[in-house]
N, C-alpha and C positions, 0 to 999 in steps of 0.2 A: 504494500500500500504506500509505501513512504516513497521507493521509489520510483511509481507510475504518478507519485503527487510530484513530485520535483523534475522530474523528466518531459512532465505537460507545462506544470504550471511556472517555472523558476523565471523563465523571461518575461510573459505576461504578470506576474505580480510586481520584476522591476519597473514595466511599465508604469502600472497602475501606482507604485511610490512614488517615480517622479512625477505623474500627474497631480499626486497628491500635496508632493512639494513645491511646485508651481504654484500652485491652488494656494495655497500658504505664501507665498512667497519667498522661499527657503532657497531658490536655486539662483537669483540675481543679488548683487552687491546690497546687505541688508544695510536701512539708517544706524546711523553710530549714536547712542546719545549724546546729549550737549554738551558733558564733562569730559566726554571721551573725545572729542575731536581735536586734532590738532592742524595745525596751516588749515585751519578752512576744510578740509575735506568731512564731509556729512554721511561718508559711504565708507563700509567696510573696503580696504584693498582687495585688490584680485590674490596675495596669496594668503589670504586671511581666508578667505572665498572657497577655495580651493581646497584648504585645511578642513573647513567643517562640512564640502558638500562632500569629499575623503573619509570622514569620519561617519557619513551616512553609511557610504555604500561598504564601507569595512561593517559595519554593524549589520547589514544586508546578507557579506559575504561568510560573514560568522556564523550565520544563520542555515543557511542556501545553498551553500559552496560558492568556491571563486569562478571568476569570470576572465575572460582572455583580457591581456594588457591593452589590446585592442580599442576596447569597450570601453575600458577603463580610463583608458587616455581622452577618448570624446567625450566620456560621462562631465567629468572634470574641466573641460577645454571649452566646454558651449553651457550660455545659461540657457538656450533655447531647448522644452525637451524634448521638441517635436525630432531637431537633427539628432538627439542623444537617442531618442526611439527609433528613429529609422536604422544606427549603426546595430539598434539591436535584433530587430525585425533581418535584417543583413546577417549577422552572426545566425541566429534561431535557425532562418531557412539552410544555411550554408551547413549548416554539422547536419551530416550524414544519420548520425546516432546517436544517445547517451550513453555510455558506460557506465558500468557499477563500479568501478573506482570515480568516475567522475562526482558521481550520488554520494557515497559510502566512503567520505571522508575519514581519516582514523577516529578524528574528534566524535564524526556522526556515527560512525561504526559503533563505537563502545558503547553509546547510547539504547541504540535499538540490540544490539546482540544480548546486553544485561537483562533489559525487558525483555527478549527472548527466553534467557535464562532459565527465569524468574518465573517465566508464566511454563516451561516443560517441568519442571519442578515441580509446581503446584498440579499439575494436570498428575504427574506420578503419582503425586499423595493421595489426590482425592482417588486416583481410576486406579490401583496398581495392576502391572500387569498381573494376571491367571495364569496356572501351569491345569492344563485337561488333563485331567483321570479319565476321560470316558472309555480308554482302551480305540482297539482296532474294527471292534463290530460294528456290521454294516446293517441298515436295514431297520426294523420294528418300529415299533410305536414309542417306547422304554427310551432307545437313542435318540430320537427326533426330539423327545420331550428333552432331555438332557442336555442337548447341544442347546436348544431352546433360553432354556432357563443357566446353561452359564454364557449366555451372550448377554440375556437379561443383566445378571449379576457385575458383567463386564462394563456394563454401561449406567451401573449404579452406584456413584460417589459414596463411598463412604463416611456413616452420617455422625461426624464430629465435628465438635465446633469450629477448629482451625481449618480443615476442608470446607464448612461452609463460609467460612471467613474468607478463601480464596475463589470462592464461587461469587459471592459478593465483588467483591475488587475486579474479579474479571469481568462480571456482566458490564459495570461499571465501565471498566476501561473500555469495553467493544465498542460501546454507544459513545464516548469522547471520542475516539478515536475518529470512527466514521461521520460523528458532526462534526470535528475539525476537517478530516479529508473533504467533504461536502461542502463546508465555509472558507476553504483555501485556506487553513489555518494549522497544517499540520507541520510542526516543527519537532525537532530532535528532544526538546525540553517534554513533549507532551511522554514519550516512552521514559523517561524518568520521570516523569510522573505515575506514570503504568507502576515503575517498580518500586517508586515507595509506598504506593496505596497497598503494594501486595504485601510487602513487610510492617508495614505499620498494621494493615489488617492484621497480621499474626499474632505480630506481639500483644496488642490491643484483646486481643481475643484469650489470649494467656493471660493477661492480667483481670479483667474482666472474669473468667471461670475461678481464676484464685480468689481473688474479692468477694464473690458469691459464696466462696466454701469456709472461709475465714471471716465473715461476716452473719454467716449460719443463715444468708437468706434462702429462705426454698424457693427454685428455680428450678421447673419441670427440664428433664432432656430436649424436650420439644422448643423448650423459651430458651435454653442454652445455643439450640442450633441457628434458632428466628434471630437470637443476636448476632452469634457470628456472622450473617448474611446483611444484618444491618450494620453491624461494624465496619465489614468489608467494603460496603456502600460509601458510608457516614464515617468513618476514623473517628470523628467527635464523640458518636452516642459513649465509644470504649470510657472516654475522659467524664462525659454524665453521670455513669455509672459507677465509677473511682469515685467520685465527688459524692454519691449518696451512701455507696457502702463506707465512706472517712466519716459525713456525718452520724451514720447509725454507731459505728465503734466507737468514737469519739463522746456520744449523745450532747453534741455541741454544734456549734457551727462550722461548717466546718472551712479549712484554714488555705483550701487548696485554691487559687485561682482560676475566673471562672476564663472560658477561652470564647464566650458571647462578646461580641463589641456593640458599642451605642454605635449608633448611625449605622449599620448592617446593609451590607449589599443587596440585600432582600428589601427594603424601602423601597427601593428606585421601583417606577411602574415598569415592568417587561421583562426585568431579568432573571432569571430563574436558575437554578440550582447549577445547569451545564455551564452559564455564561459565570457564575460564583466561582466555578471550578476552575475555570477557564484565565479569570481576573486573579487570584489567588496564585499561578504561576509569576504573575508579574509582580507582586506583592503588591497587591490592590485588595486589603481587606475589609475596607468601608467604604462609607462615601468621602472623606475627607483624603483619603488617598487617591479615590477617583480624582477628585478635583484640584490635584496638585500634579498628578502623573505626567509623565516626561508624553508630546502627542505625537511624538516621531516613531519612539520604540511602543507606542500601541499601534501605529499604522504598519510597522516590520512584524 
């Protein structure tokens, strides 16, 4: 998935930046303030210019992978981004192919392969493989039933809470995933993100069953499994639950800090839980860091 997103989309979304920085005004000689100017000049210099529309496309190239010197030298040379599009619409048509070295940077590599990792690991735990005893016999009713019921068995997670802890995290992950690849939004950051929802899931899920049993709350098998699957979701509910099993031991208030913020992403009308997830990559966990956030690296 990541690299049929980077392979379609990597030149058409620099497009779409430098339109966006135009729109802004980001790619011509910005005013200087009044304190700042000296002999007269009211405009940033051309290598001044040059240095921060440089420090775009390296924040781009961090992201995306590199671009040919080529590109790079127009990007930089013309405030116009009609000619800096057209050098890149020229590049696009002219490569034959993408390669997976060109994708699968080392940086981007270790990213996606950990979240690879991470999610065969969990699939082990929950599915383990089966060794068949059925023997060699061919035929009857006895064997059909057999083969039947351990295919059944093979495709039925085993039901603990840390297994459903990584069944949560991964449902989770599937659906970001594919509404990032859908919203042209999928970056290397998103698969670390994959793999610490799966270990925080874990652990979370560890601490949470201990909490229960040293708190002597009774907590059906059933409501142990429905958490791990919420945990694996939600990481948070893990921290809810810490916070009530301190105050029941404690019979006090209890002392742990809550991880609720005033002003909540959830305020704003429209956002919902994926774009929460989504913002919290960027350390945007209310609105007052919405309303301070850098609008360059939200548009990258």
């Amino acid at each position: 998935m990541y690299y049929l997103y980077i392979a379609a989309c990597k030149y058409s979304l620099l497009n779409e930046l430098l339109t966006n920085l135009d729109r802004l005004g980001l790619l011509i000689h910005r005013p200087l303030p009044p304190q700042t100017r000296v002999n007269g000049h009211n405009r940033e210099s051309e290598p001044a210019r040059r240095r921060r529309v440089q420090t775009y496309l390296q924040k781009f190239e961090a992201i995306y992978g590199e671009f040919s010197p080529d590109v790079v030298d127009q990007l930089l040379t013309t405030t116009d981004p009609t000619g800096a599009s057209s050098a890149i619409d020229r590049k696009r048509d002219g490569k034959a192919s993408t390669s997976l070295v060109s994708v699968f940077s080392r940086e981007n590599a270790i990213q996606v392969i950990l979240a690879t990792v991470f999610i065969i690991l969990g699939w082990l735990i929950a599915l383990p493989p089966r060794l068949s005893t059925l023997g060699t016999a061919e035929g009857g009713m006895e064997h059909a039933s057999a083969v039947a019921k351990l295919w059944v068995s093979a495709l039925s997670p085993e039901p603990t809470p840390v297994n459903f802890a990584f069944l949560g995290a991964y449902f989770f992950s599937l659906q970001i995933l594919f509404r990032r690849y859908v919203r042209r939004d999928l970056r290397t950051s998103a698969y670390m993100a994959v793999s610490l929802r799966i270990v925080l899931a874990i652990i979370g899920t560890w601490v949470v069953v201990a909490a229960a049993r040293l708190s002597s709350l009774y907590i059906p098998e059933v409501g142990l499994l429905v958490f791990g699957f919420a945990i694996g979701v939600f990481p948070r509910v893990a921290w809810q639950v810490v916070q009530a099993a301190t105050k029941k031991l404690t019979r006090a208030a209890t002392v742990l800090p809550s991880l609720t913020t005033q002003l909540a992403l959830s305020d704003l009308d429209g956002l919902t839980v994926w774009h929460e997830a989504r913002l919290e990559e960027e350390d945007i966990e209310n609105i007052p860091n919405m309303a301070t956030a850098d609008v360059v690296d939200l548009m990258l």
